[in-house]
C-alpha positions, 0 to 999 in steps of 0.5 A, spaced: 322 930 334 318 936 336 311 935 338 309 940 332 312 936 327 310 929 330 303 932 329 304 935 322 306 928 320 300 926 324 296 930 320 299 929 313 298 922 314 292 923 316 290 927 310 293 921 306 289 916 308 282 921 307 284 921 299 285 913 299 280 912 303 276 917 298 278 914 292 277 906 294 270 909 295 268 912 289 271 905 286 266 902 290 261 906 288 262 905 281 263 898 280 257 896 285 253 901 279 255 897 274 253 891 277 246 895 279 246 896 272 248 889 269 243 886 274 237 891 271 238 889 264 238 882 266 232 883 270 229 887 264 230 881 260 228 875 264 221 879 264 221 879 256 222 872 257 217 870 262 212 874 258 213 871 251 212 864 254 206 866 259 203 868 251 207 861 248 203 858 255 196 862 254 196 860 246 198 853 247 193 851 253 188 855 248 189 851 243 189 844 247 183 847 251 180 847 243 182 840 241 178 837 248 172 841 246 172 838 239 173 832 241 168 832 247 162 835 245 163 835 237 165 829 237 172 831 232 178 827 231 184 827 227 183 823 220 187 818 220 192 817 213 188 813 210 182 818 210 187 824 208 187 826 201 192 830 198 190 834 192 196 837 187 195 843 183 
């Protein structure tokens, strides 16, 4: 074999392992994306999440916030069933 076409050989070879490698890059590339973008969705919805229940938490601890003021210094509490009365329309 000739030095010449060994390195034409070489070269093809070479040339070939430049487009495969180019391809397994884009591959990469593309599917490292679509997990950014799964990954970014995901985010986006845990934050909706954590904001709906930091409104759940604000309304919840208002509410027993209320409760203890009533109870502690209007002196309120909850009728007990013998002091309900139910009235039909």
């Amino acid at each position: 074999m000739s030095p010449r076409l060994f390195a034409l050989a070489a070269l093809i070879l070479a040339c070939i392992a430049s487009a495969v490698a180019v391809v397994y890059s884009r591959h990469s590339h593309r599917q490292a994306y679509i997990e950014l973008s799964r990954l970014q969705k995901q985010r986006d919805e845990f934050n909706v999440e954590f904001r709906r229940l930091q409104t759940e938490q604000a309304t919840v601890s208002e509410s027993a916030r209320i409760v203890g003021i009533a109870t502690d210094k209007l002196g309120m509490r909850f009728p007990a069933e013998n002091e309900i009365t139910v009235v039909q329309p």
